[in-house]
Every structure is written in structure tokens, then in C-alpha cells.
C-alpha positions as CSV (number, residue, x, y, z in Angstrom):
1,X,15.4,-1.2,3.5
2,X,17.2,-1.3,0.3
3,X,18.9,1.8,-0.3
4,X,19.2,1.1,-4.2
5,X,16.2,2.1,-5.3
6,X,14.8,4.7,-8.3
7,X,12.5,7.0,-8.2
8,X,9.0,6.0,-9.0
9,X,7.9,9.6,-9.6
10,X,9.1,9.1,-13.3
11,X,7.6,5.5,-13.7
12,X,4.4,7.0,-12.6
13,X,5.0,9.6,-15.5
14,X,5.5,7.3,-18.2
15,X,2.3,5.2,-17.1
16,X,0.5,8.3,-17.2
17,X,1.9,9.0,-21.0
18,X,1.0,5.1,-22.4
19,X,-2.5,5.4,-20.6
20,X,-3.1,8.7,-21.7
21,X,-2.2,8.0,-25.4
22,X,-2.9,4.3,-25.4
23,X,-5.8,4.5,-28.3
24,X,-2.9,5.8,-30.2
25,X,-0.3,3.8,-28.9
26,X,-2.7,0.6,-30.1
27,X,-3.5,1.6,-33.2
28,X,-0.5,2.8,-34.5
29,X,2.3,-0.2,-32.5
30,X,-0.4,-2.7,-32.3
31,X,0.7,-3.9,-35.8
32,X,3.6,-1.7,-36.9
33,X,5.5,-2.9,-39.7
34,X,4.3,-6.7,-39.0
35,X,5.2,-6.8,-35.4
36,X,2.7,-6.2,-32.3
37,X,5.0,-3.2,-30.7
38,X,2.4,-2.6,-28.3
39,X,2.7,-5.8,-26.5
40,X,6.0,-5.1,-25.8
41,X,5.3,-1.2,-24.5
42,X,2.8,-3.2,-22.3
43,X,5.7,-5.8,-21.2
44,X,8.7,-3.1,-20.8
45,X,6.0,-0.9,-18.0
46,X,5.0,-4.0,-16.4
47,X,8.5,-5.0,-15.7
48,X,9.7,-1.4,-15.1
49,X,6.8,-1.5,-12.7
50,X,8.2,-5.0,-10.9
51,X,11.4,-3.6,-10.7
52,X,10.9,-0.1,-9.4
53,X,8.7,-0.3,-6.9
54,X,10.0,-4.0,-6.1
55,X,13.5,-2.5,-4.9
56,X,13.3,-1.0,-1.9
57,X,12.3,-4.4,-0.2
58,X,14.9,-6.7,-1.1
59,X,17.0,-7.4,1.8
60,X,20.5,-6.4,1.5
61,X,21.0,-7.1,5.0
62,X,19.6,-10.0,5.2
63,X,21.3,-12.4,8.3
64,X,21.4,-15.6,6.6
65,X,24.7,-15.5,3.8
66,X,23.1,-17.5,1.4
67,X,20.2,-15.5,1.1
68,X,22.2,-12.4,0.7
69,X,23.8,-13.8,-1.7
70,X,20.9,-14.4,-3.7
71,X,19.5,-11.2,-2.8
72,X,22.5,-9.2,-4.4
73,X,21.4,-11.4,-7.7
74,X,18.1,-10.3,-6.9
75,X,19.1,-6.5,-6.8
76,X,21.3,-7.2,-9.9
77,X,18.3,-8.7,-12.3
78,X,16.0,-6.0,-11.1
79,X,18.5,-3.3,-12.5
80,X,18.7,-6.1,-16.0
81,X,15.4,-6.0,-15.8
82,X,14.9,-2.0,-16.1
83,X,17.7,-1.9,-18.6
84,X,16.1,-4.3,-20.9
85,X,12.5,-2.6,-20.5
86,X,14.1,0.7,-21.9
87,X,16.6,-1.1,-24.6
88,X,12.9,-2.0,-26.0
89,X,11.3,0.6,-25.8
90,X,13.6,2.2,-27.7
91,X,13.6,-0.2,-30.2
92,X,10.1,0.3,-30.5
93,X,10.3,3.9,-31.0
94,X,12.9,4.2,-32.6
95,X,14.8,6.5,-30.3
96,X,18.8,6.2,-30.5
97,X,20.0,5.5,-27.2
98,X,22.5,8.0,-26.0
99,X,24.8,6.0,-23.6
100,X,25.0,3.2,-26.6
101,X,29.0,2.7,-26.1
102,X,29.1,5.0,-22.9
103,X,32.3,4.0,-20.5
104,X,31.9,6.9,-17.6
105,X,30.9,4.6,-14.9
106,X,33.0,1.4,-14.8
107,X,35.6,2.9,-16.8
108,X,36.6,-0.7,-18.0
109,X,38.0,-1.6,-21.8
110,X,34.5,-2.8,-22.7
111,X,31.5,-0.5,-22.5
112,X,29.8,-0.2,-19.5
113,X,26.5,-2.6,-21.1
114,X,29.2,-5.1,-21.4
115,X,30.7,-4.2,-18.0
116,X,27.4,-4.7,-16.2
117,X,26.3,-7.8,-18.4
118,X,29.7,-9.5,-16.9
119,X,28.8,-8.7,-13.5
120,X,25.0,-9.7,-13.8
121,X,26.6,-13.2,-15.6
122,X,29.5,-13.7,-12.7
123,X,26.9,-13.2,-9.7
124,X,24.6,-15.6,-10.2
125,X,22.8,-15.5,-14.2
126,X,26.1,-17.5,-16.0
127,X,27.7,-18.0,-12.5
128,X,29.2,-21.5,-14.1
129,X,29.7,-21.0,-17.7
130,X,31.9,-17.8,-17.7
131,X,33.9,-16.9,-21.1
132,X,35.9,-14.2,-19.4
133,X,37.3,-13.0,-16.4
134,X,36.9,-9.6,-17.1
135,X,33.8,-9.1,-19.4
136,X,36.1,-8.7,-22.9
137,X,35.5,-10.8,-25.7
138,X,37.9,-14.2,-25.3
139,X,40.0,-15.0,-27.7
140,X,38.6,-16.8,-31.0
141,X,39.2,-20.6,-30.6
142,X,39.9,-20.1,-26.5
143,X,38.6,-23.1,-24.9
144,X,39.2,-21.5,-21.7
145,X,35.7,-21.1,-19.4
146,X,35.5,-19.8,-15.8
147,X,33.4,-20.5,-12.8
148,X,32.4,-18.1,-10.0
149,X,32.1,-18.9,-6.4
150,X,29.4,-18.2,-4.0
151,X,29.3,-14.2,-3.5
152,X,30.0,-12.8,-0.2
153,X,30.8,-9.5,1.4
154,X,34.6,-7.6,0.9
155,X,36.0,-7.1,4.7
156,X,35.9,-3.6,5.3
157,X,33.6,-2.4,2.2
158,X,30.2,-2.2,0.8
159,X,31.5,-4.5,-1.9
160,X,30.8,-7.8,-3.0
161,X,33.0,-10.5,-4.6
162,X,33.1,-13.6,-6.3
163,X,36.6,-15.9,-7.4
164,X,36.4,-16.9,-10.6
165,X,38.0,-20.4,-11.1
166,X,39.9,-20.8,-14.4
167,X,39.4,-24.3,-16.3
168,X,43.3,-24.4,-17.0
169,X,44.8,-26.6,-14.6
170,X,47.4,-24.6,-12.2
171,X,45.6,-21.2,-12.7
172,X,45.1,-18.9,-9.7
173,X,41.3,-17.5,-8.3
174,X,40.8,-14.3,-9.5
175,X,38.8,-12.2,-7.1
176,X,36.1,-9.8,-9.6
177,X,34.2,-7.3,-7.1
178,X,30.6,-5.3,-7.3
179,X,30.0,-2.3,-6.2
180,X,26.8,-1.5,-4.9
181,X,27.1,2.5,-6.0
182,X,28.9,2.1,-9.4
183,X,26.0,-0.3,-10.5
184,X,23.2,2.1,-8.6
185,X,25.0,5.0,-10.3
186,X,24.9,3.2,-13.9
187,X,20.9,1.8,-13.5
188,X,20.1,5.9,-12.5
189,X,21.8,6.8,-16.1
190,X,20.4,4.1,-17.8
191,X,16.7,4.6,-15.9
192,X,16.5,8.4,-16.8
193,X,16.3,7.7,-20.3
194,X,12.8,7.1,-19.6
195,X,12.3,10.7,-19.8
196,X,12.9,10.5,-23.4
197,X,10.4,7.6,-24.3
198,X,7.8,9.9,-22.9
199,X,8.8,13.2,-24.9
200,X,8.6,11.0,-27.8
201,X,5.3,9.0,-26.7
202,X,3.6,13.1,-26.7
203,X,5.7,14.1,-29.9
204,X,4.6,11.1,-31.8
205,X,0.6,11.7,-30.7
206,X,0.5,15.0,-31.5
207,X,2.3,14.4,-35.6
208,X,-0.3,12.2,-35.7
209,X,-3.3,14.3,-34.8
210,X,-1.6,17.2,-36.7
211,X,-1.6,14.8,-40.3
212,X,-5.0,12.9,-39.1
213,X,-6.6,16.8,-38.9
214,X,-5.0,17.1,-42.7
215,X,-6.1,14.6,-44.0
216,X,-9.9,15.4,-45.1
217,X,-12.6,13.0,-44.7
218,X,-14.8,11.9,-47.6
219,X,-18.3,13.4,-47.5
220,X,-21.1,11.7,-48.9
221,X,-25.2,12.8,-49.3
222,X,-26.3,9.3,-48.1
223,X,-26.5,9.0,-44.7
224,X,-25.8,5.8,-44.2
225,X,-22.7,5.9,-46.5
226,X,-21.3,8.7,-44.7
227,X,-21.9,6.7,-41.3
228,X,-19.8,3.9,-43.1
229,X,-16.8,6.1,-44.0
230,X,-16.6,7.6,-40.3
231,X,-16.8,4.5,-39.1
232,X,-13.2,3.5,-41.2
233,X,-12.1,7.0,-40.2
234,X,-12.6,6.3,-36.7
235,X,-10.9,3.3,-36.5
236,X,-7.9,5.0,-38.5
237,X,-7.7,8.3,-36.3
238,X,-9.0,6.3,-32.8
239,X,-8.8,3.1,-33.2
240,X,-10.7,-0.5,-33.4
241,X,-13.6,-1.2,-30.7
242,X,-13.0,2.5,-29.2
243,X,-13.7,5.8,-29.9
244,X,-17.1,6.8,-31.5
245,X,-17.8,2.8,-33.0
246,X,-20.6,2.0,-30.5
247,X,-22.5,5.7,-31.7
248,X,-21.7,4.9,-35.4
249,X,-22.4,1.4,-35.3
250,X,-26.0,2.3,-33.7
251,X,-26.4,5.1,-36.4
252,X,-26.3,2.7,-39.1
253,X,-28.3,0.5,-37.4
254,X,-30.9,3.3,-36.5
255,X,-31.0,4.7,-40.1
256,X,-31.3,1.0,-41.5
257,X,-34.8,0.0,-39.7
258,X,-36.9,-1.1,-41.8
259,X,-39.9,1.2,-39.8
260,X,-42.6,-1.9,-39.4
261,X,-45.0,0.3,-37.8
262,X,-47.5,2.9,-38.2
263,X,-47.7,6.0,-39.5
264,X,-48.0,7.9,-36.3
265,X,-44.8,6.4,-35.0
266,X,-43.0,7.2,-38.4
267,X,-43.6,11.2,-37.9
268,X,-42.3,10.7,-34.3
269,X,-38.9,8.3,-35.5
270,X,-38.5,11.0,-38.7
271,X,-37.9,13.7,-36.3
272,X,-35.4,11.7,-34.0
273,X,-33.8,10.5,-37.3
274,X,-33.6,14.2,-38.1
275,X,-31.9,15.2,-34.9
276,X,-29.4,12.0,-35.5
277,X,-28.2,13.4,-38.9
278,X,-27.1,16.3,-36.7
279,X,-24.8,14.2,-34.5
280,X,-23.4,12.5,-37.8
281,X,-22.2,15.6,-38.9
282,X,-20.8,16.4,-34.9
283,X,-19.4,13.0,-35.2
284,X,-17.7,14.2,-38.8
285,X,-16.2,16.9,-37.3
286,X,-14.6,15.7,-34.1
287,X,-13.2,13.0,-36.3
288,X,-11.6,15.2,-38.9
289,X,-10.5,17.8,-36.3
290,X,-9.2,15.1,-34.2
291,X,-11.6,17.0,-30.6
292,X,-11.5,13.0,-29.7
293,X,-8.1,11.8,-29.5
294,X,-6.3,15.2,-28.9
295,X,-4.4,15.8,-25.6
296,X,-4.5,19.5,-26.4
297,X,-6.5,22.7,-24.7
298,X,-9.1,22.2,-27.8
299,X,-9.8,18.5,-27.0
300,X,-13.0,17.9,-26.1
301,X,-14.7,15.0,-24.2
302,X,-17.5,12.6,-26.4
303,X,-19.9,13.0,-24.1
304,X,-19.7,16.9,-24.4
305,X,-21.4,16.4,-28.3
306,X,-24.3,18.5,-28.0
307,X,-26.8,15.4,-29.5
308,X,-24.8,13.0,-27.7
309,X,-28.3,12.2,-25.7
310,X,-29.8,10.8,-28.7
311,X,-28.0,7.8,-28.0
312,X,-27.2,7.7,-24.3
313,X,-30.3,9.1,-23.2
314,X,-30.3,10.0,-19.6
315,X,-33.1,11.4,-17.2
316,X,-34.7,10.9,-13.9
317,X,-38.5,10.2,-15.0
318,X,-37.2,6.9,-16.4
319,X,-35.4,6.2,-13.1
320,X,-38.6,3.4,-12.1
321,X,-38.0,1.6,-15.6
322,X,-34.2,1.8,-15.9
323,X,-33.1,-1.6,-15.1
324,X,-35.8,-2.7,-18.0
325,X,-34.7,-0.6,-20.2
326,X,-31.1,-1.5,-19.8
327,X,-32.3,-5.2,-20.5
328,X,-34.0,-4.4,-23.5
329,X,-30.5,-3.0,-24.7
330,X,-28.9,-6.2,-23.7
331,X,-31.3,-8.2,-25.8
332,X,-30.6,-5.5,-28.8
333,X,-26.9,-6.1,-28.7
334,X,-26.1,-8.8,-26.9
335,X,-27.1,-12.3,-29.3
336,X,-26.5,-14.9,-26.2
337,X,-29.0,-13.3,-24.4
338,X,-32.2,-15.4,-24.1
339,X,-35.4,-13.7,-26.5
340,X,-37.7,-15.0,-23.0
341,X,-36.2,-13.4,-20.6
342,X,-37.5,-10.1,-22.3
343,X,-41.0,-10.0,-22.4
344,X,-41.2,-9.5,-18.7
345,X,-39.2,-6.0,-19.3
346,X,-40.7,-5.3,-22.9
347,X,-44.3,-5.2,-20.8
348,X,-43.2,-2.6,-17.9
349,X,-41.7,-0.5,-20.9
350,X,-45.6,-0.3,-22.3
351,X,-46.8,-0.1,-18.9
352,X,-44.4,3.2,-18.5
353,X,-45.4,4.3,-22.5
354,X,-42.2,4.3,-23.2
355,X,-43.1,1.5,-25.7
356,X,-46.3,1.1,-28.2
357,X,-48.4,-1.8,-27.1
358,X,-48.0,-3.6,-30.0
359,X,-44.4,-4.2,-29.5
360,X,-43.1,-7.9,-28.5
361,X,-40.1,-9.8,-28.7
362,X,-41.2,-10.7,-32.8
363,X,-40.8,-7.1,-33.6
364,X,-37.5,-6.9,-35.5
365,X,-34.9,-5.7,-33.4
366,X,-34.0,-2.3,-35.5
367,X,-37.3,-1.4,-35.1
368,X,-37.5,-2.0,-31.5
369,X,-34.1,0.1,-31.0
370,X,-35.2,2.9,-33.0
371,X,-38.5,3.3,-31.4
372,X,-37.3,2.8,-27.9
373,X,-34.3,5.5,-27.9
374,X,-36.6,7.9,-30.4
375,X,-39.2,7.5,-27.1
376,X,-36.5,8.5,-24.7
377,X,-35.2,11.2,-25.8
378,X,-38.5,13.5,-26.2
């Protein structure tokens, strides 16, 4: 077992943080000043994720030298790898990184980002096209390059080391040693800045639901209208193909039927309609006070809308008929599905009276939705 490992506890935190705020995360990094951010949050936790729990099985110990060899590259990358996870994400929030310039662990002339960039370079990423011996910039116009040797174990230590060659004729090897703690001890800084991403994913969430909930949300007297401004606002405040579209989508689509049918099924569709303008205006105001995307003690799941049923209708006596009335959605919203395959299921819903017997695949589709969820939900 590898005994340079990190601690997943606070990878598992800053998963937590990107999946609880990813709606945000998308909409605001998905295209943030041009550039798709939140493909590279996704990258920097996938790798992080690689690398962290990844660690404790590379072989330190491993009998064969050659494949020690290769795992001490192997343990090297990893740390790279967890370094250049956080250096992005703190591009891509714009945090200024602390230990930028830091020198406390390798106490060298060059920074320690330099430091460890020389030792990832001699022990195996650059091992053959070396600029310096010691990770300092080389003089401008010096032609000299170095070349490392296979890495093996220091006699006595928990050390490894390389010889760099010199390209100047007559020069001597000069031994350039790892050590396993100094570079553990420089990933644990570098990994615990973690900590801040996350402080700033929640800081960043909650200025945006504080300005979301200030900014007020046009109101309009036509239904339909107003169902097309929360649908904007929702994919502003929530973002695209989440949130409430699905309910406000079908709203518009419920209030837009044309109503082919008779009168009795009018007065039974006006009152559904009626109930519906109620969850527009529940809809309005967990938009504008933010209940949706808010990770605070007044959040408030979508489901918990009090006329949430009027589109996600739910109850036992339609437990014989629920497969067909789950097809008859599919047909509604899905526009591959083939128009045949849905008499079959159209036919047990009249069977059940959940559907008017006049009702076929012709009927236009608006229709068909509105009378079939206006049905359910008496």
C-alpha cells in the first residue's frame, strides 16, 4: 500500500458542492465570458477523482526495478495531476491562489511550482530533454541540455535519484534526489486549497440567488404570456432543460388547445385550466424567490407545489391503466414515436373513462393532453 495518499473526505466534499450546485454551476460557467468553464470543473473533479482515490494502490514497493521506477513517475503525475486540477479551478473562479510563489517546502531558489515541475520533468515527463540541472531558468542563448538516468532507490534512504548527464563533453553526473515526504508534504498544501473552491462554489450560489430574488419578474394578465416570461426566467435563475421547463412548457401547451370538443368537456377542462392558473402563479413565485434553486432552510422541493398534481398526477385507481397512460404521454411528447402503436392504449383509456369515446389518434394532440391530465386529476 502506498503510503502517499490524500484524504478523500475532502474530494467527497467538493463533489458534493458541484452536484449540489451544478444547475448553477451550468448555467452561469457553461458559457462564461465565451469559454465553457464548466467543462473544465467537470475535467479538474474527474481527475482529482483519478488521482485521489487512484493513490493508495500504486506499488512503491514493487520487486521488479523498472517498474518501480515507473511507479515513482506514476506517484509523481498523480500529484501533477491534482496540482493542475486546482490551478484550474481557480482560474475558473477566479480565486487567487495563496501558495502562488510559496518556497517553504523545497526551500530551493525557484518556487516550489518550479521545484516540483523539475522533479516531475527529471523522473520520467522530460527525462531526455532537460534545460537545467536544478530547475532555474538556463541562461539565454545556453545550448547546454541534460539527460536523466533511469531512477533508482538512495542506499540507506526513502529517496530516489536520477544523474543528470550534461551535453558538454567532460562534464561530471550530477546526482538530483526526490523525496517521497517533501513532495507528499507539498501535494497536502497544494490539495487543501480545495477547501477554498468549495467556500467559493456556496458563496458564489448564494450572490446569485440573493440578486436572482432582486430582481423582479415581469407580470403580465395573459396567461400564456406570463407562462412565456417564466419560462426565460427559469432558464436565467435555473437553467436550460431543468428546473420548472417541462411544467411551463406543458402550461403553454395546455392553455394553447384549441378545445375541439364539446361543450360538456369544455366546463370540465375550464375548471382544470382554472386550477393551472394557480400553479402559474406558484410557479411565479418560487422563481422570483428563488424556493427552486436555493440551498438554504427556506428552499423548497418542486414537487412540494401545492398544484403540482395537475401535471404529475398520481393515484392508485389508475394503477390497472398506468402503463397506457404513460404511452399516451410518449406519443404526446415524444415525435419518433409511431401514431399506431397508440390506438391499442388510447382504447383501454376509454375503456377505464379516463378518455371520451370519441377520442383517436386524429384528435389533435393539445387536445388529447389537456383532456387526459384534466380527467386525472378529478
Amino acid at each position: 500500500m502506498n503510503p502517499y495518499i490524500l484524504d478523500s473526505s475532502l474530494l467527497e466534499e467538493f463533489k458534493q458542492a458541484v452536484s449540489d450546485h451544478d444547475d448553477f454551476l451550468i448555467t452561469t460557467y457553461g458559457d462564461y465570458r465565451g469559454k465553457n468553464l464548466w467543462n473544465l470543473i467537470c475535467s479538474s473533479k474527474d481527475w482529482l477523482h483519478v488521482s485521489v482515490n487512484g493513490l493508495p494502490y500504486i506499488q512503491m514497493n514493487h520487486p521488479n526495478d523498472d517498474a518501480r521506477s515507473l511507479n515513482v513517475l506514476q506517484l509523481i503525475m498523480a500529484f501533477d495531476l491534482v496540482v493542475q486540477a486546482i490551478e484550474q479551478l481557480y482560474r475558473a473562479f477566479e480565486i487567487e491562489n495563496p501558495l502562488n510563489g510559496d518556497q517553504s517546502v523545497f526551500k530551493q531558489s525557484v518556487t516550489d511550482d518550479i521545484y516540483f515541475a523539475h522533479i516531475r520533468a527529471c523522473f520520467g515527463a522530460h527525462a531526455v530533454a532537460l534545460k537545467s540541472a536544478d530547475g532555474s531558468p538556463p541562461p539565454k542563448k545556453s545550448e547546454e541540455k541534460y539527460f536523466a538516468s533511469w531512477s533508482s532507490k538512495t542506499e540507506g534512504t526513502g529517496n530516489y535519484t536520477v544523474y543528470l548527464y550534461s551535453n558538454k563533453p567532460g562534464d561530471e553526473a550530477i546526482p538530483f534526489s526526490l523525496s517521497f515526504v517533501k513532495i507528499h508534504e507539498y501535494i497536502v498544501k497544494r490539495y487543501s486549497l480545495l477547501s477554498n473552491v468549495i467556500r467559493v462554489i456556496d458563496e458564489k450560489k448564494r450572490d446569485f440567488v440573493k440578486k436572482q430574488r432582486q430582481r423582479k419578474i415581469k407580470r403580465s394578465t395573459d396567461i400564456v404570456v406570463q407562462l412565456q416570461i417564466l419560462l426565460e426566467e427559469n432558464s436565467a435563475r435555473i437553467g436550460k432543460e431543468t428546473g420548472y421547463q417541462y411544467e411551463i412548457m406543458r402550461l403553454i401547451e395546455l392553455f394553447m388547445a384549441p378545445q375541439e370538443f364539446p361543450a360538456e368537456e369544455k366546463d370540465a377542462v375550464a375548471k382544470y385550466l382554472n386550477l393551472s392558473k394557480l400553479l402559474v402563479d406558484e410557479l411565479f413565485e418560487a422563481l422570483q424567490n428563488m424556493t427552486y434553486a436555493a440551498e438554504d432552510e427556506n428552499s423548497q422541493d418542486a414537487d412540494d407545489l401545492s398544484h403540482w398534481h395537475l401535471l404529475h398526477p398520481g393515484s392508485n385507481k389508475f394503477k390497472n391503466v398506468f402503463y397506457d397512460i404513460s404511452k399516451v404521454f410518449e406519443y404526446l411528447h415524444n415525435p419518433n414515436y409511431n401514431p399506431s402503436l397508440v390506438d391499442h392504449h388510447i382504447n383501454r383509456l376509454i375503456e377505464a373513462e379516463i378518455l371520451p369515446s370519441y377520442i383517436n389518434r386524429n384528435t389533435n394532440k393539445l387536445d388529447l393532453q389537456l383532456l387526459l391530465l384534466s380527467n386525472l386529476t378529478q
